[in-house]
DOKOL-961411 format. One record per residue (C-alpha): x, y, z. Coordinates in steps of 0.1 Angstrom, whole numbers, padded with zeros to 4 digits, always signed. Example, Ala and Ser with C-alpha at 12.3 -4.5 7.8 and 13.67 -1.06 7.14 Angstrom:
<pts>
+0123-0045+0078
+0137-0011+0071
</pts>
This chain:
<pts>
-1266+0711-0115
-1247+0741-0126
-1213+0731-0137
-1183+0754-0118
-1160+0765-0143
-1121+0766-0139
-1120+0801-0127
-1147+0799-0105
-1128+0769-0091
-1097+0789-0086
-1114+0817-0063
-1130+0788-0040
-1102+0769-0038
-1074+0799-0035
-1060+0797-0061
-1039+0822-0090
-1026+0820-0117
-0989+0822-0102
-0998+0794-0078
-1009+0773-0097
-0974+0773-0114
-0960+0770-0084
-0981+0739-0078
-0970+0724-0110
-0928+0730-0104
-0932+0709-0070
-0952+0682-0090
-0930+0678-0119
-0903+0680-0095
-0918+0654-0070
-0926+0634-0103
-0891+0632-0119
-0874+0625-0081
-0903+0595-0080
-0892+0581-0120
-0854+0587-0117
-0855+0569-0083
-0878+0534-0096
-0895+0537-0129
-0918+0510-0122
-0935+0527-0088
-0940+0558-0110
-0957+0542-0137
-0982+0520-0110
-0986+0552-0091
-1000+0572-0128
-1024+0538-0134
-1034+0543-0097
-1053+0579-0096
-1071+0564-0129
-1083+0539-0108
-1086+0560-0074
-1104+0585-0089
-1134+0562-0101
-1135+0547-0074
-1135+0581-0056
-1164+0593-0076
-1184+0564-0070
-1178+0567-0033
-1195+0601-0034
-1161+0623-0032
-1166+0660-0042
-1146+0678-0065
-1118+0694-0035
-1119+0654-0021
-1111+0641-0055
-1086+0668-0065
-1067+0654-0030
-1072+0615-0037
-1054+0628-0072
-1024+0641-0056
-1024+0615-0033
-1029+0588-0053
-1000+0597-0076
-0976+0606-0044
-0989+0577-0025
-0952+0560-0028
-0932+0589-0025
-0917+0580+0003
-0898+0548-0014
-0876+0572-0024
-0856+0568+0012
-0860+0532+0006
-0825+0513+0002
-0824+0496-0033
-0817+0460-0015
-0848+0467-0001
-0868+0484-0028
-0851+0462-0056
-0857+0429-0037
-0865+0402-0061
-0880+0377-0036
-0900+0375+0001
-0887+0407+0023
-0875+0393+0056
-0886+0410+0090
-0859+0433+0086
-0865+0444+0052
-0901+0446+0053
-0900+0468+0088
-0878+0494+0062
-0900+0489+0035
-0933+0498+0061
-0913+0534+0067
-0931+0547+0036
-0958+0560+0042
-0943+0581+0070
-0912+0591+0047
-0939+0601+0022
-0957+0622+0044
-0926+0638+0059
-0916+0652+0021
-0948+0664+0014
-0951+0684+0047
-0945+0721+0041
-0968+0722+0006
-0999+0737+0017
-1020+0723-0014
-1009+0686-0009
-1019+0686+0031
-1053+0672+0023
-1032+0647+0003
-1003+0640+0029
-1036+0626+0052
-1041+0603+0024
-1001+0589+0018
-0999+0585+0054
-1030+0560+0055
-1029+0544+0026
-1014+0514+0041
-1040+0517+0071
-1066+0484+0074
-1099+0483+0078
-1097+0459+0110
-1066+0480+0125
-1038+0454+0113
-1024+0478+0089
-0996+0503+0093
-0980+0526+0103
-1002+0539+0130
-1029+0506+0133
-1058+0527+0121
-1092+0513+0117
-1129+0517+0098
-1135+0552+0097
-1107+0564+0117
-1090+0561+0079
-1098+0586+0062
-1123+0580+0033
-1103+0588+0007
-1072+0564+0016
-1095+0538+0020
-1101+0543-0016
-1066+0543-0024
-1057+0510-0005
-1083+0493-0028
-1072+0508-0064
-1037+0501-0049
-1041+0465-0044
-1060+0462-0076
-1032+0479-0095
-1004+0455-0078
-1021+0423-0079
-1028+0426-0117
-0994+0437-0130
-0963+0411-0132
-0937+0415-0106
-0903+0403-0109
-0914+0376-0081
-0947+0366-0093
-0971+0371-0122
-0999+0391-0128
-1032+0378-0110
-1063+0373-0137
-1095+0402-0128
-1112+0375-0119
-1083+0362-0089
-1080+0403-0082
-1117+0406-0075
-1119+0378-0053
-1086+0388-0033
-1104+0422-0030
-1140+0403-0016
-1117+0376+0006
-1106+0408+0024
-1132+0428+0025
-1139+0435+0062
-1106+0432+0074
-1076+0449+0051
-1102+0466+0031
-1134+0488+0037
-1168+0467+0022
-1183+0498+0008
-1151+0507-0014
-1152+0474-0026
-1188+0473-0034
-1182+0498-0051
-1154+0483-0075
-1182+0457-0084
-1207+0486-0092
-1182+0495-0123
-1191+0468-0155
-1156+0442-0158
-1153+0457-0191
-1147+0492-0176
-1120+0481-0150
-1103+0458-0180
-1101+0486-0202
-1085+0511-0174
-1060+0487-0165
-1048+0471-0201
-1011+0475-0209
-0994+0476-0183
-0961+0494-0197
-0944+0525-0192
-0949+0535-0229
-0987+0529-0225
-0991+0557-0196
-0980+0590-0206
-0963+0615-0186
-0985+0631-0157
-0994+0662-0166
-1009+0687-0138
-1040+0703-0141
-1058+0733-0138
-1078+0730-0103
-1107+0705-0100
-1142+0711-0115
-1172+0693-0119
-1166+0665-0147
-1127+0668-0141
-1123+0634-0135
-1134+0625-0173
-1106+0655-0181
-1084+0634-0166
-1093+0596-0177
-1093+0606-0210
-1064+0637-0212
-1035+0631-0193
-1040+0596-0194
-1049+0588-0227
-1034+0558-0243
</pts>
């Protein structure tokens, strides 16, 4: 297959020059609001489009689908920004209080993105990222395919990301305890074919992604040009080189 090159990806998807600047103020200033406000959800939300975007791929996502999952993957917890730090900040269990504030997020998120034409695809995506396979998850009780693809995808790199990395109430699960959270749930919180398709990728490769778990070990997002074919290797191995 022909591959499309960068300018030919601009014309299909819209794009110029200018707007793609434009595109790139809102990130960086989406981006800094996200760090300044909890430095910790920034840096899970960079190691989750690494892990979204693999998993995307091997779900059959096309370039435009994968170029959303990006945006949304790394503004997926945007909205914890109108979190209250005795909420966010919690070290233990969230009572029923806490946790009904902390379940406003995906809605918060979708609400800041709104008015940015080339994040709608990915405003879909934080909006039901917290959706369930079997309708149990939130905010709306979404279920199988009524969830978009792509979030689906996202809920799964999500968990993945959380469960391995220490938090200040528990310690990191092993891959092998993550994996078999992911198949325990599989059918209900998550969808069976996204998480056949983590098990498609060798151990190794999902080891390797996910090593060092520090802010020093994930550099800065830096946006991109628009999506072409092979742009998710440009971005696994240049923005997010360690």
């Amino acid at each position: 297959m022909r591959r499309i090159g960068a300018s030919e990806a601009r014309h299909f998807l819209g794009h110029s020059d200018e707007s793609e600047e434009v595109e790139r103020a809102v990130l960086k200033t989406l981006l800094i609001a996200l760090k300044t406000r909890d430095a910790d959800t920034y840096d899970h939300s960079k190691r989750t489009v690494k892990i979204s975007l693999l998993l995307g791929r091997e779900c059959g996502l096309d370039y435009r689908e994968l170029r959303a999952l990006e945006f949304g993957a790394l503004l997926h917890d945007i909205g914890k920004i109108g979190v209250p730090d005795v909420v966010l900040r919690k070290p233990g269990k969230l009572n029923d209080f806490e946790l009904a504030m902390m379940r406003r997020h995906p809605s918060l998120g979708q609400e800041i993105l709104r008015g940015f034409s080339f994040l709608d695809d990915a405003r879909i995506i934080v909006a039901q990222h917290h959706e369930k396979w079997d309708g149990s998850g939130y905010p709306l009780g979404l279920r199988g395919e009524e969830i978009t693809l792509s979030a689906r995808v996202l809920l799964v790199a999500d968990a993945f990301d959380a469960m391995t990395t220490d938090r200040v109430y528990r310690p990191a699960k092993s891959f092998d305890e993550a994996a078999a959270e992911l198949d325990s749930c599989a059918g209900t919180d998550f969808d069976p074919g996204v998480v056949a398709a983590f098990h498609r990728f060798p151990r190794s490769d999902w080891e390797r992604l996910t090593r060092g778990k520090h802010l020093s070990a994930v550099p800065d997002y830096r946006p991109g040009p628009p999506a072409t074919d092979g742009f998710v290797d440009r971005v696994l191995l240049n923005r997010f080189a360690t």
